[in-house]
TORKOL-4160 file (C-alpha; in steps of 0.2 Angstrom, whole numbers, padded with zeros to 4 digits, m for minus):
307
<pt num="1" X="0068" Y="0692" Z="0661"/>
<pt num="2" X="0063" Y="0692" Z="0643"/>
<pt num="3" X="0072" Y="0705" Z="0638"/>
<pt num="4" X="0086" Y="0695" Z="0644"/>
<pt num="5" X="0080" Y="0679" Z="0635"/>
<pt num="6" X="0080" Y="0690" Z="0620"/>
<pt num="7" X="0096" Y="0695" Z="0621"/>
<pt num="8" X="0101" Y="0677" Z="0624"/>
<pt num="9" X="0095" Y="0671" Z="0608"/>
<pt num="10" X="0103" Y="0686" Z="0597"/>
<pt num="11" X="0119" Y="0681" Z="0604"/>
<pt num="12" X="0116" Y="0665" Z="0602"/>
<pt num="13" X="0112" Y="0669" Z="0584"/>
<pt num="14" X="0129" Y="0681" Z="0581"/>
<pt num="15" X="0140" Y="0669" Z="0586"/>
<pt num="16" X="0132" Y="0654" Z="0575"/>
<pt num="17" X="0131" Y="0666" Z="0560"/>
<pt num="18" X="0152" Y="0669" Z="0565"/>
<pt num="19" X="0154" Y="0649" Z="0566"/>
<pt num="20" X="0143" Y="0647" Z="0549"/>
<pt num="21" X="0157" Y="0660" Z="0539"/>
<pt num="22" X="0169" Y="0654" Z="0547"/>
<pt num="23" X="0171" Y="0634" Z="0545"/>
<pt num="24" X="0162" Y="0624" Z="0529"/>
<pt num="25" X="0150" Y="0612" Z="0531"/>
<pt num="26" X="0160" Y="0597" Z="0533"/>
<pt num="27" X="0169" Y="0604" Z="0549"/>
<pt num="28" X="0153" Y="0608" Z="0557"/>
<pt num="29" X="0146" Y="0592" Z="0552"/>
<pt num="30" X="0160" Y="0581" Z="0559"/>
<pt num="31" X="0160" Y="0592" Z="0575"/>
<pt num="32" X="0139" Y="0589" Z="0576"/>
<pt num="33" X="0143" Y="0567" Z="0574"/>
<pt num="34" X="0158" Y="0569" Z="0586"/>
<pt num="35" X="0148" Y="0578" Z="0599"/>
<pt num="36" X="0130" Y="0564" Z="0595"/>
<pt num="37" X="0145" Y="0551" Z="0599"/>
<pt num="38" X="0151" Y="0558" Z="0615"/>
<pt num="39" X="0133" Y="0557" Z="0623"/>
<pt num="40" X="0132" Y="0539" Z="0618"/>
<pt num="41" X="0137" Y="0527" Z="0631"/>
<pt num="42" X="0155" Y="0516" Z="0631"/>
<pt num="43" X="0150" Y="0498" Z="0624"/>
<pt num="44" X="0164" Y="0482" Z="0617"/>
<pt num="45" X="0164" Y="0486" Z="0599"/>
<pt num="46" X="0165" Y="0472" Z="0587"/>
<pt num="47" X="0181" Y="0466" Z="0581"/>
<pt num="48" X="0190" Y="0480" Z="0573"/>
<pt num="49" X="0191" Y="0481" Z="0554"/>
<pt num="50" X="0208" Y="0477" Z="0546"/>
<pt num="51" X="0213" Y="0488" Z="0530"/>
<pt num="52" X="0225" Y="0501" Z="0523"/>
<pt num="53" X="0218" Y="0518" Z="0532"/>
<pt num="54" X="0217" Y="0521" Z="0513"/>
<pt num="55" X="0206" Y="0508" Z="0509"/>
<pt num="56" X="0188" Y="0502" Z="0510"/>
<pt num="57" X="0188" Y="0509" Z="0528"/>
<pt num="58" X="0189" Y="0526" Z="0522"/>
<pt num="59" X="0169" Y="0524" Z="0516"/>
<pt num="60" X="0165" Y="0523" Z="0534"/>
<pt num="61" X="0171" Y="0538" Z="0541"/>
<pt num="62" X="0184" Y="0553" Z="0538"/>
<pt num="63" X="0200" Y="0551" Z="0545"/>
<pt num="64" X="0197" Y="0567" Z="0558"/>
<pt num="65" X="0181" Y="0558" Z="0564"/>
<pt num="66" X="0189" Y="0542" Z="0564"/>
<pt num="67" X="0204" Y="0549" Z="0575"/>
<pt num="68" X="0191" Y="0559" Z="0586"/>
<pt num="69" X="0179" Y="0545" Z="0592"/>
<pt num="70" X="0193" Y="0533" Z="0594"/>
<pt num="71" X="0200" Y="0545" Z="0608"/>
<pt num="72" X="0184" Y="0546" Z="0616"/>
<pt num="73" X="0183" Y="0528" Z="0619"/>
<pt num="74" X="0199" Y="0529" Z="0626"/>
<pt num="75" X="0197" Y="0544" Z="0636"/>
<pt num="76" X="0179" Y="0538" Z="0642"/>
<pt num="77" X="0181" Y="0520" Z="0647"/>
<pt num="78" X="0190" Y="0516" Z="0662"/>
<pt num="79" X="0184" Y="0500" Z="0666"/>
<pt num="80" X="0198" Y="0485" Z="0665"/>
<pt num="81" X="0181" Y="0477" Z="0655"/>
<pt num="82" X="0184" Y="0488" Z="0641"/>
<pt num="83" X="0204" Y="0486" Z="0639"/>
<pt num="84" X="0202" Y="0476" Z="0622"/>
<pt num="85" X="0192" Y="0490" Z="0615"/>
<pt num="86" X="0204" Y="0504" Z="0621"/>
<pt num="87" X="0217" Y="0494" Z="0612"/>
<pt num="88" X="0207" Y="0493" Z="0597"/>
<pt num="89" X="0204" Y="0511" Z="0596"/>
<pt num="90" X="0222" Y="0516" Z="0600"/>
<pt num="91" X="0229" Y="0505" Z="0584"/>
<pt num="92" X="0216" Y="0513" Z="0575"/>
<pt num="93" X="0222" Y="0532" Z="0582"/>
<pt num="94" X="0240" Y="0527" Z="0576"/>
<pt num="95" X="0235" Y="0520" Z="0559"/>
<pt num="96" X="0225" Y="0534" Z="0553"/>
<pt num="97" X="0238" Y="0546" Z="0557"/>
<pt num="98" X="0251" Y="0539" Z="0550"/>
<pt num="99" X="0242" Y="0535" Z="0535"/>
<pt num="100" X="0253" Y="0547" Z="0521"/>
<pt num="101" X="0272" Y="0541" Z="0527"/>
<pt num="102" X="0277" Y="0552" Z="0509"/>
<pt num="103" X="0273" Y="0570" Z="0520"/>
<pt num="104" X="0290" Y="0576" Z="0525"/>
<pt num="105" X="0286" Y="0575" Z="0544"/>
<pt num="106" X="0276" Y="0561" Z="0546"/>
<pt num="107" X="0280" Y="0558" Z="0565"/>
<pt num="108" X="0278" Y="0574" Z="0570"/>
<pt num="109" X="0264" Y="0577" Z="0557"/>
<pt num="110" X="0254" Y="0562" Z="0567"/>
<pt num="111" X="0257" Y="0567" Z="0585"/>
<pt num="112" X="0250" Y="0584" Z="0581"/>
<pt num="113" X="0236" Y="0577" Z="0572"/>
<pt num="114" X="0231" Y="0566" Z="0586"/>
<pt num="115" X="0234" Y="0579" Z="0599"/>
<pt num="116" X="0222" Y="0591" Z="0590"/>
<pt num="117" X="0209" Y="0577" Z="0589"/>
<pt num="118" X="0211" Y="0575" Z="0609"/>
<pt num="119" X="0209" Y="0594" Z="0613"/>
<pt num="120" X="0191" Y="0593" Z="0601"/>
<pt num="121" X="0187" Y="0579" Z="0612"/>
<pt num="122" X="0192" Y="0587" Z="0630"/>
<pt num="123" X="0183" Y="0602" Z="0622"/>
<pt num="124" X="0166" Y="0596" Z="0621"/>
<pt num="125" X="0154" Y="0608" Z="0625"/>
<pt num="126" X="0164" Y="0623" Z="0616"/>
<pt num="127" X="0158" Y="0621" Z="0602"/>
<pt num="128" X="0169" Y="0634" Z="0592"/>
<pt num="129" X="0186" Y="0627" Z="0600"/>
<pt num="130" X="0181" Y="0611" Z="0594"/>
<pt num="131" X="0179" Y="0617" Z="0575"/>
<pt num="132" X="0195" Y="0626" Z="0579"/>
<pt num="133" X="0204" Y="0611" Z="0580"/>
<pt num="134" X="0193" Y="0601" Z="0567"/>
<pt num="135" X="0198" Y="0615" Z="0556"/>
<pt num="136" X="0220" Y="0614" Z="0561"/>
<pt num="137" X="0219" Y="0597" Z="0558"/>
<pt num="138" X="0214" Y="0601" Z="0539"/>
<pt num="139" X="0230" Y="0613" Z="0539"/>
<pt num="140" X="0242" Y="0600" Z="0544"/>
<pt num="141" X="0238" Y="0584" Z="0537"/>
<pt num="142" X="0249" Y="0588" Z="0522"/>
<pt num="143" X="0265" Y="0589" Z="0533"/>
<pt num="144" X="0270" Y="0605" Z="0528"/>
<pt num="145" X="0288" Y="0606" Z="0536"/>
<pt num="146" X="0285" Y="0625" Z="0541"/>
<pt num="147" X="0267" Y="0622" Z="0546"/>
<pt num="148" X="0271" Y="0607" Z="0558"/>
<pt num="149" X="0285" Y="0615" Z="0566"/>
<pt num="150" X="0275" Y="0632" Z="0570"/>
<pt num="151" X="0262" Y="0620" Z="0577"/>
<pt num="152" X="0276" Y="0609" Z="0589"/>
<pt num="153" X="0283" Y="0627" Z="0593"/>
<pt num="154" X="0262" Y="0634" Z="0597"/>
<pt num="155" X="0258" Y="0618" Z="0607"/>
<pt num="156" X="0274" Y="0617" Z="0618"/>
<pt num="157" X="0279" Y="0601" Z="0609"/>
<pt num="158" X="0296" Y="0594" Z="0605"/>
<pt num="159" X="0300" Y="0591" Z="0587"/>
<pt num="160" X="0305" Y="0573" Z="0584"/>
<pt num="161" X="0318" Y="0567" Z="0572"/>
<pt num="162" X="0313" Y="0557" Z="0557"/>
<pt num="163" X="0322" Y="0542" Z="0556"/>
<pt num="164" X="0308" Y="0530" Z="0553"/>
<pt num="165" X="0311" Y="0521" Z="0571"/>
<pt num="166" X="0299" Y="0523" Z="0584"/>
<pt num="167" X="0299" Y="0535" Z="0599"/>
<pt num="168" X="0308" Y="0519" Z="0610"/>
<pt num="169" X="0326" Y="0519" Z="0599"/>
<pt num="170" X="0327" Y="0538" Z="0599"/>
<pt num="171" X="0333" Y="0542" Z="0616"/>
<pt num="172" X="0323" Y="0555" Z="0618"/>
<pt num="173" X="0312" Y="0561" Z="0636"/>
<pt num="174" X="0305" Y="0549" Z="0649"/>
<pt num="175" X="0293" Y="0547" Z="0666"/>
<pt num="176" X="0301" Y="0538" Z="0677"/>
<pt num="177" X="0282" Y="0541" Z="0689"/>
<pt num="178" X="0266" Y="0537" Z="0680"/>
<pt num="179" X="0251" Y="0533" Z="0686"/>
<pt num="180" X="0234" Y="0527" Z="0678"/>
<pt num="181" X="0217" Y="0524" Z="0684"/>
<pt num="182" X="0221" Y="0507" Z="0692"/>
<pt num="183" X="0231" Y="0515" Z="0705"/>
<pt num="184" X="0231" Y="0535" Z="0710"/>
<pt num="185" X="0228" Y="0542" Z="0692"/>
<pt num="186" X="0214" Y="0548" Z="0683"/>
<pt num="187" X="0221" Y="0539" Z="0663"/>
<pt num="188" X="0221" Y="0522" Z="0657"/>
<pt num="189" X="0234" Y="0516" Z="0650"/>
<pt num="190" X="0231" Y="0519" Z="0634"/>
<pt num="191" X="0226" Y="0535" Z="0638"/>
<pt num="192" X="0243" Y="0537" Z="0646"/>
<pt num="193" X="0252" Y="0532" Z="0629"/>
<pt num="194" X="0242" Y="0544" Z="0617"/>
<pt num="195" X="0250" Y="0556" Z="0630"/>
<pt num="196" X="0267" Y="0550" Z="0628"/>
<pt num="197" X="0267" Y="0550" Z="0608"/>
<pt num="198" X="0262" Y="0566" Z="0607"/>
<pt num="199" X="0275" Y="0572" Z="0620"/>
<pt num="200" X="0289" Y="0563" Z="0611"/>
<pt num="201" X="0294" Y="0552" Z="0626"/>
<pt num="202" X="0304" Y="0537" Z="0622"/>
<pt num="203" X="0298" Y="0528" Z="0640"/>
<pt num="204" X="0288" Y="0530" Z="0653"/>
<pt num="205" X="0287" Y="0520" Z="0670"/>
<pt num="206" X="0269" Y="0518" Z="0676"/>
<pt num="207" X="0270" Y="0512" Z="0694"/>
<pt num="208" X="0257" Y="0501" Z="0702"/>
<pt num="209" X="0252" Y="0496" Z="0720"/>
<pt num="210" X="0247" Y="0479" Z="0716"/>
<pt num="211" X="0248" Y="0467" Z="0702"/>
<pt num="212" X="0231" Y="0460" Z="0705"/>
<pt num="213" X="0224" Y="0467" Z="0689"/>
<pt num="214" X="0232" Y="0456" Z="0674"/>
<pt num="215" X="0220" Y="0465" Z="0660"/>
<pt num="216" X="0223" Y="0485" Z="0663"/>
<pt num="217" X="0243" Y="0478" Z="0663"/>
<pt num="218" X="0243" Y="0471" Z="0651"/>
<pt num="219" X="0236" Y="0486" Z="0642"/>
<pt num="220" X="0250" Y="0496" Z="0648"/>
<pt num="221" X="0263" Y="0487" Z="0639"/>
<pt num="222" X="0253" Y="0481" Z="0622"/>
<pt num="223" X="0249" Y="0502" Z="0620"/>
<pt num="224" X="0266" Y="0504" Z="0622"/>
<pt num="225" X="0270" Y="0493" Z="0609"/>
<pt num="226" X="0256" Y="0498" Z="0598"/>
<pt num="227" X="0263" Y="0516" Z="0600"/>
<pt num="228" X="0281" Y="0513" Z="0599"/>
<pt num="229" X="0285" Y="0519" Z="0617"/>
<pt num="230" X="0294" Y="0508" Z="0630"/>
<pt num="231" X="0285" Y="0502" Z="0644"/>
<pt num="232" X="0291" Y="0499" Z="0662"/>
<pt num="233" X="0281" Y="0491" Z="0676"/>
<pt num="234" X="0285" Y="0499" Z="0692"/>
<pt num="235" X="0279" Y="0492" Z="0707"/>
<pt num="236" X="0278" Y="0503" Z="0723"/>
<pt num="237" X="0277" Y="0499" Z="0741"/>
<pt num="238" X="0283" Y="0505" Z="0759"/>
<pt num="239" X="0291" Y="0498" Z="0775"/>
<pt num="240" X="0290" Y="0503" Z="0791"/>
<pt num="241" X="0277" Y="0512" Z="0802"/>
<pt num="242" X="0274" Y="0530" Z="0805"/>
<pt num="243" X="0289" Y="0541" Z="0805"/>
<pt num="244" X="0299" Y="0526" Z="0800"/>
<pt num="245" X="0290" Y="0522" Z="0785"/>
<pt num="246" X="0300" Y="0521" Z="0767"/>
<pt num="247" X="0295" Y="0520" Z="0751"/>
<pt num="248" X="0302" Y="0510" Z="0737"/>
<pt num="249" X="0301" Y="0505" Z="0719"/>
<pt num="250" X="0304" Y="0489" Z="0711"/>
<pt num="251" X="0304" Y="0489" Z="0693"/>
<pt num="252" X="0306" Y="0471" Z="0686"/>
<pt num="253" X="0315" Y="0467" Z="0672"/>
<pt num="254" X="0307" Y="0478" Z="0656"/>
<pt num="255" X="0297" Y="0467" Z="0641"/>
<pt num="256" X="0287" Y="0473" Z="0626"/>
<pt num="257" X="0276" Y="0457" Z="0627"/>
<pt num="258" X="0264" Y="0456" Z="0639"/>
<pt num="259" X="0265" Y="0439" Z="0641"/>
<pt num="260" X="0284" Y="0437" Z="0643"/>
<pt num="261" X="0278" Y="0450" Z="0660"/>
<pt num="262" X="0267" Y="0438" Z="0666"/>
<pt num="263" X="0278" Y="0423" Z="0663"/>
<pt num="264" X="0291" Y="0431" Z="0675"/>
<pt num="265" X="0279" Y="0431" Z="0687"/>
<pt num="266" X="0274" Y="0415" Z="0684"/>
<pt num="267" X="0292" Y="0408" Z="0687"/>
<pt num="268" X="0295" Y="0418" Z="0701"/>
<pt num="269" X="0279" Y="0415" Z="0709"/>
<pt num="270" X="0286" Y="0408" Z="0726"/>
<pt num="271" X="0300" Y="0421" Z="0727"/>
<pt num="272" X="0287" Y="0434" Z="0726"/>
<pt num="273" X="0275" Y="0428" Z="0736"/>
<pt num="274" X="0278" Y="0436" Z="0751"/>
<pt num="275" X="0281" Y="0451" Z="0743"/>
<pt num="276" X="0264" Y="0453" Z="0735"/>
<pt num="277" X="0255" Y="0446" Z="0749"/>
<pt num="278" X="0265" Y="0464" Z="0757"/>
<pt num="279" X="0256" Y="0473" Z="0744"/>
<pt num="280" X="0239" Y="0466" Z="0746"/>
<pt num="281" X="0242" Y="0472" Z="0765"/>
<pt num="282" X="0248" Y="0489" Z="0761"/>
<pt num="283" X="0234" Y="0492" Z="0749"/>
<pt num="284" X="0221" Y="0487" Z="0764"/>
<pt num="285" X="0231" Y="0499" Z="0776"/>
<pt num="286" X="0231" Y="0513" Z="0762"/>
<pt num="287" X="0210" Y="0510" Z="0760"/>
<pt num="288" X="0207" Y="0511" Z="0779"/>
<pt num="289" X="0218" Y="0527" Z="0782"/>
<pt num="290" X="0208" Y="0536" Z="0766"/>
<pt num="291" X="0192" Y="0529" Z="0774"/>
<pt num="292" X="0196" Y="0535" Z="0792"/>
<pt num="293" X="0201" Y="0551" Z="0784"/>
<pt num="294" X="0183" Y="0552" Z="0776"/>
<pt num="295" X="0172" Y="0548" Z="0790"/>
<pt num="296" X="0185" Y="0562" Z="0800"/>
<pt num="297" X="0180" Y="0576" Z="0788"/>
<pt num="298" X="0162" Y="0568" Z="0788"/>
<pt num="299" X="0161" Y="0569" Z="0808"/>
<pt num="300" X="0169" Y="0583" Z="0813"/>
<pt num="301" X="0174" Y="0596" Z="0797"/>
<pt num="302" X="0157" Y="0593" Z="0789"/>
<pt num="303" X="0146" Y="0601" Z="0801"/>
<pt num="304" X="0156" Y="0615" Z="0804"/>
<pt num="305" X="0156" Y="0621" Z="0787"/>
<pt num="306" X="0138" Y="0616" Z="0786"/>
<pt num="307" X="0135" Y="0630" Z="0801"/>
């Protein structure tokens, strides 16, 4: 056992002498606050402060750390509580990346920046693939045509024209079947636009069961607009019983204000009233059967494995 712990603590020891010649100071700094950050609980922020990325913000916080924490409150919080912040932090993801539009690439130079940051962030607890990625993001920042493109080309990722428009007037890929954390996903809907912007899709349809959560909606299409994809509402829902039973999608008509969304609703409130109070049923159905399924496993399945 303590020849074991001894080896334990010379490996430990090799690989941080490797990590210490290999990065500089500031990586392995920014990669020490971004992980201190990670173990600190979700909170609203105060209001976000409004300034050129080049500006007095700068004193605050390096871009790479900016960008990195800013994902984690996005990646973290779920909660339709914390919407505001995730919008926040999304505008301030898009912002510093697109803070030097004088690079040659500077779409394709920001989607690699912030997907960079969002691998340091899923890879906490590696410590070494996080300086990794602290350390690309150096490499790129500068928009070096040949470096980007070998980046897009290593990461699977499309290269996007630049025509100074955003991702919605280019015509390029779509997701006609998205889901976030409100309905059978795991994202939120800011979450789900860092995603698209780095893919290069032009629109995305994130489909819903019910509508009786305004905020995380309302989310959905303001990170649209905030990252320059287009945002369609799809609302799902069945008919019919057993074998009989069909599913559909209803996709009203498509706004980039939230509140031109909620307006339709408002004016077509007694038109859709019976069809919502459908969804409010099918959602109930949907919980019982996962419930029933549960207690099934719980009952029967459980003690089996247990023997």
């Amino acid at each position: 056992m303590i020849e074991r712990s001894i080896k334990g603590k010379f490996k430990a020891l090799v690989y941080g002498l490797i990590d210490w010649i290999s990065f500089d100071e500031k990586i392995i700094s920014i990669v020490d606050k971004l992980n201190q950050t990670f173990e600190e609980p979700i909170v609203k922020p105060v209001s976000r402060l409004h300034s050129h990325p080049g500006g007095y913000r700068r004193e605050f916080g390096k871009r790479r750390l900016n960008i990195a924490e800013a994902y984690m409150i996005i990646a973290k919080s779920q909660s339709p509580d914390l919407y505001e912040a995730r919008l926040n932090s999304l505008q301030t993801i898009i912002e510093q990346s697109l803070y030097a539009k004088a690079v040659a690439m500077p779409i394709n130079t920001a989607r690699i920046q912030i997907y960079l940051m969002k691998k340091a962030v899923e890879s906490y607890g590696n410590r070494r693939k996080q300086m990794e990625y602290i350390s690309d993001f150096g490499s790129v920042s500068f928009g070096n045509e040949t470096v980007i493109r070998n980046f897009l080309k290593k990461h699977g990722l499309i290269e996007v024209p630049e025509e100074e428009k955003p991702l919605k007037q280019l015509s390029l890929g779509w997701d006609d079947h998205v889901r976030d954390s409100l309905s059978d996903g795991r994202k939120s809907p800011s979450q789900l636009m860092a995603d698209a912007f780095i893919k290069g899709l032009s629109r995305i349809t994130i489909v819903y069961n019910n509508l009786d959560e305004p905020r995380i909606i309302s989310e959905a299409l303001n990170a649209g607009e905030i990252m320059g994809v287009a945002v369609e509402i799809g609302i799902e829902f069945s008919v019919g019983k057993g074998k009989h039973k069909r599913r559909y999608l209803y996709i009203p008509p498509v706004f980039s204000k939230s509140k031109d969304f909620f307006n339709f609703l408002k004016e077509n409130e007694a038109q859709l009233s019976e069809f919502r109070e459908g969804m409010r049923a099918n959602v109930l159905g949907r919980r019982k059967t996962i419930i029933s399924m549960i207690n099934q496993f719980n009952d029967l399945h459980l003690p089996r494995l247990n023997d």
